[in-house]
N, C-alpha and C positions, 0 to 999 in steps of 0.2 A: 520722720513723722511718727505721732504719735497713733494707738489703732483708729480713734475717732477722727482724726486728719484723713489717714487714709481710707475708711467709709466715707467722709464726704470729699474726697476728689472722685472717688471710685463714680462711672455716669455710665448710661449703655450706649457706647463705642459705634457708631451707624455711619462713617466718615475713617478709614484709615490711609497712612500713607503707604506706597508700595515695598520701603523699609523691610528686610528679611529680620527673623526674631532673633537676634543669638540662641546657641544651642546653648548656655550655661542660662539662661532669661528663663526659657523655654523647663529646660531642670530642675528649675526653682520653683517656679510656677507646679507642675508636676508631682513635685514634692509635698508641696504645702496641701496637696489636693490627698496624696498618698497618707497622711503623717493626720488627717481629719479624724476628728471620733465616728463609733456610727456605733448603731444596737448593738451591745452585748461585742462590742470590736470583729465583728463577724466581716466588716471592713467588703462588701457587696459591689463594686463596682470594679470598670474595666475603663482606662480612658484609651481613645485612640485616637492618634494626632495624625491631622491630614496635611502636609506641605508639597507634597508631588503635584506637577501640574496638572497629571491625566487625573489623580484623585480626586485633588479640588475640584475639575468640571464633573467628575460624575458629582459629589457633594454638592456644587454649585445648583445641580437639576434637584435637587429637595429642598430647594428654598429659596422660592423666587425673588430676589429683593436684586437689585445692583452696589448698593454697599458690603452685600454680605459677601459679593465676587470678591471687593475690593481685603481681603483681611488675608495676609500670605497664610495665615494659621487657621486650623478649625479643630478642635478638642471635641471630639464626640463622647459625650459620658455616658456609658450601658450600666443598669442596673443588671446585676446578677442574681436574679431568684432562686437560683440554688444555691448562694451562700447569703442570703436573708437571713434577720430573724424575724420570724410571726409572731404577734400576740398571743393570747392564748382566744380571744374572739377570730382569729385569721389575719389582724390587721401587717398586712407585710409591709416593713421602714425598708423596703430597698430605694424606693422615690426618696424617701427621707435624708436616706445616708446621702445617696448621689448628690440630694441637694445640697446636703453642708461641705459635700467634698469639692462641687461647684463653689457655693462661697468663698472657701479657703481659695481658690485657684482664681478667682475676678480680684481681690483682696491682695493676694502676691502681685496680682500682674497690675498694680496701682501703682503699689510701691513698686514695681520694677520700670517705673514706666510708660509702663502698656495698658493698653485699653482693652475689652469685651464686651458684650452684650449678651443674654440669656438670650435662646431662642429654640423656645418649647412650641412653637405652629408652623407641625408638621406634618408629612404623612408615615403614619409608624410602620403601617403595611408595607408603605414603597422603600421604604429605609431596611424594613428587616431584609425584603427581597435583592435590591439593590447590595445591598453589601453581605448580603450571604450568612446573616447574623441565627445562629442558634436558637432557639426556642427559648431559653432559660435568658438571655440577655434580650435585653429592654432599650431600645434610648430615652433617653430621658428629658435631653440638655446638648445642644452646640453650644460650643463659646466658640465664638470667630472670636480671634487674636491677633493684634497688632500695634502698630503705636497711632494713638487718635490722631487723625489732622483736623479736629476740632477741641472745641475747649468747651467747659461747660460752668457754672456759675456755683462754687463750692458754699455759699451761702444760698441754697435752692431751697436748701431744708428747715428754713426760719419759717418760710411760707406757703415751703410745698407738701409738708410732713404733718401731720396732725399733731397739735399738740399735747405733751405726755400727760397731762390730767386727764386727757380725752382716752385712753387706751391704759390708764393702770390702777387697779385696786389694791385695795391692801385692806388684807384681813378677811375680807368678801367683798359680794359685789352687789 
């Protein structure tokens, strides 16, 4: 597939089957998420991949859904604000980075087959507590990972997407 093929299969994954990810899927995925640009290549993030059973149920208790039980995988992505860069007004792209490194990593696991879903409504306090996370790292982002046992309508974006005269200038605006 072509990259615009694979943006429109790419769907947020709410249906997986019990299917374990290969560890070479899983690698790839990873990578692509590794290999992302971010400010200044200061490259701010931390992924960690939940597939243990005891893990996934504490994971499981920050986000109540029963699909999201269903995903053998879950990529937690921390921003790291000690290797940030700030604007020079303060503005820190550690959220920024995290999110194109998210990107790249729902985008690999298209083409690998697999499906995700962003899932940023959470509780940050009970996350930081729960998993013992450092002051300087942030979560940002779960991707549950798995292969969809749903399918979704790769023409969505004729009617569901705004169209581009509606969202581009040129020149000004």
């Amino acid at each position: 597939m072509n990259f615009l093929d694979i943006a429109k299969h790419r769907f947020s994954v709410r249906k997986y089957k019990p299917d374990l990810v290969p560890e070479e899927d899983l690698n790839y995925i990873l990578e692509a998420g590794r290999i992302a640009p971010s400010a200044v290549n200061y490259q701010p993030w931390h992924f960690l991949v939940i597939r243990d059973k005891e893990n996934r149920e504490i994971v499981n208790t920050l986000y109540h859904r029963e699909w999201f039980r269903e995903a053998p995988v879950v990529i937690i992505l921390l921003a790291d604000h000690n290797k940030s860069w700030k604007r020079d007004d303060g503005k820190d792209h550690a959220d920024i980075d995290v999110a194109i490194a998210a990107d790249h990593m729902t985008l690999a696991a298209t083409e690998r087959g697999l499906g995700t879903c962003w899932v940023c409504n959470f509780d940050k306090k009970k996350i930081i507590e729960i998993l013992k996370l450092p002051d300087h790292l942030e979560p940002v982002v779960f991707l549950p990972l798995g292969y969809p046992n749903e399918e979704t309508d790769i023409k969505r974006h004729e009617n569901k997407r705004k169209p581009l005269k509606d969202i581009t200038s040129w020149e000004k605006l």
